[in-house]
Each structure stands twice: as structure tokens, then as C-alpha cells.
C-alpha positions in Angstrom: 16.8 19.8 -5.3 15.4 20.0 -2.0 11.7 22.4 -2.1 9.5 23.5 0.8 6.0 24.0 1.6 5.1 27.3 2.7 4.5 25.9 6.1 8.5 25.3 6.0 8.4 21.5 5.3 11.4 20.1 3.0 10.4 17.7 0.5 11.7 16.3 -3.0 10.1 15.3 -6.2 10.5 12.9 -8.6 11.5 13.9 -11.9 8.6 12.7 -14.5 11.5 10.8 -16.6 11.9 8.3 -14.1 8.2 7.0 -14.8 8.6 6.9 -19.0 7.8 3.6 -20.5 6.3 1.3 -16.9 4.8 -1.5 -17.6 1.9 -2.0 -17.8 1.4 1.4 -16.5 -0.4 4.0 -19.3 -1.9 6.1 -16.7 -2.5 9.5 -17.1 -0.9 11.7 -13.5 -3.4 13.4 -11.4 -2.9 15.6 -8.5 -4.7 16.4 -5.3 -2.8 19.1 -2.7 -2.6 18.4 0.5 -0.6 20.2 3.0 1.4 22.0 0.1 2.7 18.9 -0.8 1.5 17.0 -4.3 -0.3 14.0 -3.6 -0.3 11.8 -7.2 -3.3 9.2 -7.9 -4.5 7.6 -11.2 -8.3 8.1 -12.2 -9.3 6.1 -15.0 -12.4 4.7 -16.3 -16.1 6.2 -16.8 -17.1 9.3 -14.4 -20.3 7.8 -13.8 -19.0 4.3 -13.2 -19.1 2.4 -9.9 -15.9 3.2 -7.9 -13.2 0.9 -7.4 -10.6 2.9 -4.9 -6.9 1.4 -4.5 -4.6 1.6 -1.5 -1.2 0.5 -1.1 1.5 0.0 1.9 5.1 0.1 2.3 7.3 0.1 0.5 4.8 0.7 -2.8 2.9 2.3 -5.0 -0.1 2.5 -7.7 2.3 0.7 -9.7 1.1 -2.5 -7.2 -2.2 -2.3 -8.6 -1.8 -2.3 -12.0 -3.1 -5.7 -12.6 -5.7 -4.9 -10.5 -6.8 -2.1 -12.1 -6.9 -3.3 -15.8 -8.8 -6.1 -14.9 -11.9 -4.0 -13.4 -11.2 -1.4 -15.9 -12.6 -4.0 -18.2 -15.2 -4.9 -16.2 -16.8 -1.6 -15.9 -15.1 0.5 -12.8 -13.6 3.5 -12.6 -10.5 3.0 -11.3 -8.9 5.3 -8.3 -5.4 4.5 -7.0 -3.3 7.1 -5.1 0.1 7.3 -3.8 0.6 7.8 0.0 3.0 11.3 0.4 6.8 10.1 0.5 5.7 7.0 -2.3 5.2 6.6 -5.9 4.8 9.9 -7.8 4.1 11.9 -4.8 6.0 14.2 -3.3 8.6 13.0 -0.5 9.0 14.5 2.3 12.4 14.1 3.9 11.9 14.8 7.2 11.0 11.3 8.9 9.1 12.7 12.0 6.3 14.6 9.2 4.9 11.3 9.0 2.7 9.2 11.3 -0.2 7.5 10.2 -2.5 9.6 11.5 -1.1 12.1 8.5 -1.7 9.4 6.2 -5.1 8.7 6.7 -5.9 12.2 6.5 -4.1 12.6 3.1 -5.9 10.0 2.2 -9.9 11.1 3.9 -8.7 14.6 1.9 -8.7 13.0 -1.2 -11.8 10.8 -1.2 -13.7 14.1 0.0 -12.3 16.5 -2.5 -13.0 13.9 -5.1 -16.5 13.8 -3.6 -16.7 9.7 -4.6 -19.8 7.2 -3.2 -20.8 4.2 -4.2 -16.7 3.2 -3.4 -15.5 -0.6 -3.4 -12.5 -0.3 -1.3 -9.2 -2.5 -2.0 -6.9 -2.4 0.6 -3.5 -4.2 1.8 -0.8 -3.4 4.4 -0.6 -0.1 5.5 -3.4 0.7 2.8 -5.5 -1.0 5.3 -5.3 1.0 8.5 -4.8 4.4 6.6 -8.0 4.3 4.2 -10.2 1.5 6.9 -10.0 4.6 9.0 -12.2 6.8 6.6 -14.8 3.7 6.1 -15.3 4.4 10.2 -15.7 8.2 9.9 -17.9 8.2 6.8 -19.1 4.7 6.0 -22.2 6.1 3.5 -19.5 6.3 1.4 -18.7 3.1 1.2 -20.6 0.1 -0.5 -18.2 -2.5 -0.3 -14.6 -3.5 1.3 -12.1 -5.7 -0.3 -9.8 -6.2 2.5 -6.3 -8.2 1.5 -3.4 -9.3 4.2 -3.5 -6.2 6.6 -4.9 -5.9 9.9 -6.1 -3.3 12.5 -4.2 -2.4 15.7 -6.5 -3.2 18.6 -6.2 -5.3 21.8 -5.2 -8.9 21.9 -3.7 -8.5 18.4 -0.8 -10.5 18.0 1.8 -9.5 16.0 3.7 -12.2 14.1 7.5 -12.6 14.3 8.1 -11.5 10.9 6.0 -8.3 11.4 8.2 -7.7 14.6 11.8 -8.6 12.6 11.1 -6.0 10.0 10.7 -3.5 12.6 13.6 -4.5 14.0 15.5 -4.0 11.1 15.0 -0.6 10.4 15.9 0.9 13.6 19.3 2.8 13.5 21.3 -0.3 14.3 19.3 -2.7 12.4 20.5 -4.7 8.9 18.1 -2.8 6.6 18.9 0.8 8.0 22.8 0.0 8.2 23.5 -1.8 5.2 20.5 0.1 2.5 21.6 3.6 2.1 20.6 3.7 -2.2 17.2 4.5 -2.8 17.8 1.7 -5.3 16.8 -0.7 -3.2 13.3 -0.7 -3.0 12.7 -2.8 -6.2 15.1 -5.5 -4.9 13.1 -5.9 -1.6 9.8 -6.4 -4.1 11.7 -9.1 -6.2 12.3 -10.9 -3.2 9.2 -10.6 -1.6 7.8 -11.6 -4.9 10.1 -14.8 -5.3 12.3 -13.4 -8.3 14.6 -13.6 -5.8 16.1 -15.8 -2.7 17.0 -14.4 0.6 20.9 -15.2 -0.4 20.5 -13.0 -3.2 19.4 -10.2 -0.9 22.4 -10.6 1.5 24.3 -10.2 -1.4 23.3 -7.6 -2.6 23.3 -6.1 0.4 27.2 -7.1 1.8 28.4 -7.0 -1.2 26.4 -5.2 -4.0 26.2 -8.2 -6.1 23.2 -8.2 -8.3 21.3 -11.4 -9.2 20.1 -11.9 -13.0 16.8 -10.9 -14.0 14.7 -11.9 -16.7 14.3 -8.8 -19.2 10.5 -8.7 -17.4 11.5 -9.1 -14.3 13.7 -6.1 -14.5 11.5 -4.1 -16.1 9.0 -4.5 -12.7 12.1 -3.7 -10.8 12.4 -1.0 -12.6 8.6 0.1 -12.0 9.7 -0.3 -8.2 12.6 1.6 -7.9 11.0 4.4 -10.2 9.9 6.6 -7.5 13.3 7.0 -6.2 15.4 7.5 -9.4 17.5 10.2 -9.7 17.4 11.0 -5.5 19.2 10.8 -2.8 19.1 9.2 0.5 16.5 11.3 2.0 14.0 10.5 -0.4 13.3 7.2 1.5 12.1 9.1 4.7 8.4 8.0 4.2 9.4 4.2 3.9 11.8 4.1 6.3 9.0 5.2 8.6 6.3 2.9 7.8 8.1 -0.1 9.8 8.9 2.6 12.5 5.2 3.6 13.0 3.8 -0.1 13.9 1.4 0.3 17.3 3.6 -1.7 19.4 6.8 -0.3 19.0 5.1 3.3 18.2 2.1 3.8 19.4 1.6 7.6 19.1 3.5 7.5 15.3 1.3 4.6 14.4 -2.2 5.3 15.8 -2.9 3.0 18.0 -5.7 4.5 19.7 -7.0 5.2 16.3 -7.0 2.0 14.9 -8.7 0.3 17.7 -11.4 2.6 17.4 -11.5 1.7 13.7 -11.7 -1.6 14.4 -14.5 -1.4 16.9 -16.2 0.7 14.3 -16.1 -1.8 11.9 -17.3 -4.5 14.1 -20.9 -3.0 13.1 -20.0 -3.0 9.2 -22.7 -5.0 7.6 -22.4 -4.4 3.7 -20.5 -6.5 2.0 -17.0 -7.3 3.1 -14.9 -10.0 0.6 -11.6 -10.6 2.7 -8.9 -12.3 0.2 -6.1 -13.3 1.4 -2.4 -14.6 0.1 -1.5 -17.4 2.5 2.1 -17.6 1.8 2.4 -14.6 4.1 4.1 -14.6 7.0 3.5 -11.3 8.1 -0.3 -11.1 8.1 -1.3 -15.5 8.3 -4.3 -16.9 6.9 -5.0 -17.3 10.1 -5.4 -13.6 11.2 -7.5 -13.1 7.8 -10.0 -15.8 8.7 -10.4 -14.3 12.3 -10.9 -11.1 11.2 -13.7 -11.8 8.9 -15.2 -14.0 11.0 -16.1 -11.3 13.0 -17.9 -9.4 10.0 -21.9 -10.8 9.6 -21.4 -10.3 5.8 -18.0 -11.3 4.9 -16.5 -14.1 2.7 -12.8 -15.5 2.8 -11.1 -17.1 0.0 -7.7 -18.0 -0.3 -5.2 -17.7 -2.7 -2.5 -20.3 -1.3 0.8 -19.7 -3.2 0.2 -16.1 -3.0 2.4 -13.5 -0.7 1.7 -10.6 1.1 2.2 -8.7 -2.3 -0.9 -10.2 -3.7 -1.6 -7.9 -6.1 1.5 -8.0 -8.0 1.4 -11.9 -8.9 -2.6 -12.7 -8.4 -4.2 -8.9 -9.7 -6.4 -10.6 -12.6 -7.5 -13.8 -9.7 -8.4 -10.6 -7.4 -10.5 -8.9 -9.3 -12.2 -12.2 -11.1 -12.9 -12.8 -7.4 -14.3 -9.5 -6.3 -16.9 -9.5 -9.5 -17.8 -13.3 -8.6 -19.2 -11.9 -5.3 -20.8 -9.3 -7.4 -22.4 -11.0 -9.6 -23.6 -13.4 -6.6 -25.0 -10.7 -5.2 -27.2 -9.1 -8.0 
């Protein structure tokens, strides 16, 4: 059933059965209102603990993070991890031209606020990056600590990789994913093969001829956790994914911030707590390369490299993450 806001916006919501028994996933729902719409994140851990706050990208959710979040659980965190509007638990939106990633990061800037959280250690990767960097600019006292993972900032003399610009290219109206991925289904078949359950000829497949490749009973289960958010909707639902590709700075520069982001990024240029960049290097779409520049440029970052992993780090390395992150930690104190 399609609702709307009282500003007029249509939007969907998930049903809660779609989210019984995740793996992995015991996490109580939270909500945060913003714009009318509900905005879902997780909030686990001590109160008075340091914060650990999660981001995610396209095409997502907290679910990403659950290794992640487990791991500095035990350590001592409290753990934070939202879902972007039109992702996860949150509500969709199935207008496409509501979102832009300026909407995002203030979404996201209205959460951290009405939480009223300090002393934050920010993870983020993809789109995660851009929409929640963009707060450490506006109110870095916030902020003790960055852990940036394969994303990047729009700014000049970027280069954006080939992969980065295929993807876009296939999700414009004549492109394979737009043409050829109407179910909402889908979404956990893109994350087993950009996790390597899968091989690209298992995609095409799927995709030409709706022929599904076998899963191991795990395996299913996290495609399961992927497609969750969709369950039970139609093809509107996807509106918020379908426009993360849409909303890169090159192709869409008002839709993706571009302006925005540069600023960001020459805000940051000054950020001189700690900054721990880790990196999968198996990723095409954001290089070991890139990651190295960028924290290059930082006077107190550190690299390390996690070489088999891909640009959804979190999913197969979460536990190697977070060992890293309290490594630096502890180095520190």
C-alpha cells in the first residue's frame, strides 16, 4: 500500500515479517522522523560508551555491518547504524526525483543531531562516505575519529574509474540493469555476486533467463538478509537504489552534490585527528590506488590493506575491520 507524508510525498514500507529470523541480525528497530518519512537505525551497546556510527551505500543496508558491529560491540562501543530513506527498514520513497544526495546527508546530519552523539568514530563506505563525510565538515567537534573504507569524495581532478562509469551506465533507462531488473528481488543477487558467491555468468542468467544459481543454505540465508528490505513490494520500492548510480557528480552533478562534496573534501584537507583509511583492494570501483592517494593527503592517517577483499568489505572482512580499527586504538593510548 502506497502512504504519503503530509507534505504529499508517496512512499512504501516494509512489512516487519520480512526482517524475522536475519542472520546475524538481533537488533532491536529504532526510529528517527525525518521529513514524515521513518528513517530505521540500530542502537546497541552502553549509553555512555564511546560511539561507533555505521554508514552504508547502494544498494545496502545495516544488515552490511553486522559483522562489524558485533565485533566492537565486544570491544566496548555502542554501536549506531542507520538506513539511508528508500533502504533497509526505512521507509521508501517511490518517487525517484525525492532523492539527491544532498537529501541524504541531511537525513543523515538530522539523526546524529537529534541523537545528540560526540565522541563519534565514523565508519564509512560508498555512498556512506560522501553522505555522513559531509557532516564531519559541518560539525567536526563531533567527530574523534574517521574510518574511511573504498569511497571517495567528488572534487576536481578525480578520476572516475571505468567500472564506476559502467554501473552508471547501466541504470539509465536503456541500460542492462534498468531493462532487464524489474523484481525487487534482485538486490540480494547483485550482493552474492559482488561478494563472489556468484560469477558474472550466473548473473546474466539470472538476468535473461531467470535461472538461479545454487546457494549454500548460508549463503541464501545472506541473500535473504539482502533482499529483505524489498520483500513483499513492488517495483517502485527500488526508487532510492535505482537513484544512487543516477546521482554520481559526473553524470549528475546537481542530484549528486558535486559542489558539495568538493567543499567536503577541501574541508577535510585540514582534518587532523585520527583518520585509519582501510581499504579492500579487489575493488574495481574505488582502487587501492585512490585509497592510498587520499590518505596521503591526511597528516594523521594510516592505510592498510585488505587484498582479497571487495568493495563490500564489511560483509566478508567485518571482524579484520574492527580488529584493525582497535589496533590503532590501542596504539594510540
Amino acid at each position: 500500500m502506497t502512504l504519503t507524508t503530509a507534505a504529499g510525498v508517496p512512499f512504501v514500507r516494509s512489512p516487519d515479517a520480512a526482517f524475522a529470523d536475519l542472520p546475524e541480525y538481533p537488533f532491536a528497530a529504532r526510529w528517527h522522523e525525518f521529513e514524515g518519512l521513518r528513517m530505521h537505525y540500530l542502537d546497541e551497546g552502553p549509553r555512555d560508551a564511546p560511539v561507533a556510527l555505521l554508514t552504508h551505500g547502494m544498494p545496502t543496508w545495516s544488515f552490511l555491518n553486522r559483522h562489524l558491529i558485533r565485533s566492537l560491540l565486544a570491544a566496548g562501543y555502542r554501536c549506531i547504524a542507520p538506513d539511508h530513506i528508500g533502504f533497509g527498514k526505512s521507509d521508501k520513497v517511490t518517487d525517484e526525483s525525492w532523492y539527491s544526495i544532498q537529501r541524504h546527508a541531511q537525513a543523515h546530519s538530522s539523526l546524529v543531531e537529534g541523537l545528540g552523539l560526540r565522541h563519534v568514530t565514523l565508519f564509512c563506505q560508498d555512498w556512506g562516505g560522501p553522505i555522513s563525510l559531509a557532516h564531519v565538515a559541518a560539525d567536526p567537534d563531533r567527530y574523534d575519529r574517521l574510518v574511511i573504507m573504498n569511497t571517495w569524495l567528488h572534487h576536481d581532478g578525480y578520476v572516475y574509474t571505468d567500472a564506476l562509469r559502467n554501473w552508471n551506465a547501466q541504470w539509465k533507462p536503456d541500460g542492462l540493469f534498468r531493462k532487464n531488473v524489474p523484481d525487487p528481488l534482485a538486490v540480494g543477487w547483485f550482493m552474492m555476486l559482488a561478494t563472489g558467491a556468484i560469477k558474472p555468468p550466473d548473473m546474466f542468467a539470472i538476468i535473461q533467463s531467470s535461472t538461479f544459481p545454487p546457494l549454500s543454505p548460508e549463503q541464501d540465508q545472506v541473500r535473504r538478509g539482502y533482499d529483505a528490505p524489498f520483500a513483499g513490494l513492488d517495483d517502485a520500492a527500488l526508487a532510492g537504489p535505482r537513484r544512487f548510480p543516477l546521482s554520481l557528480p559526473f553524470d549528475n552533478p546537481t542530484g549528486g552534490a558535486a559542489d558539495e562534496q568538493a567543499a567536503t573534501w577541501r574541508e577535510l584537507k585540514g582534518w587532523s585527528k585520527p583518520a585509519h583509511f582501510i581499504w579492500g583492494g579487489a575493488d574495481a570501483v574505488f582502487t587501492e590506488e585512490w585509497g592510498r592517494q587520499w590518505a596521503g593527503g591526511l597528516p594523521a592517517a594510516t592505510f592498510d590493506l585488505l587484498p582479497e577483499a571487495g568493495h563490500f568489505l564489511q560483509e566478508t572482512h567485518g571482524s579484520r575491520i574492527a580488529d584493525m580499527l582497535l589496533s590503532h586504538v590501542r596504539s594510540a593510548s
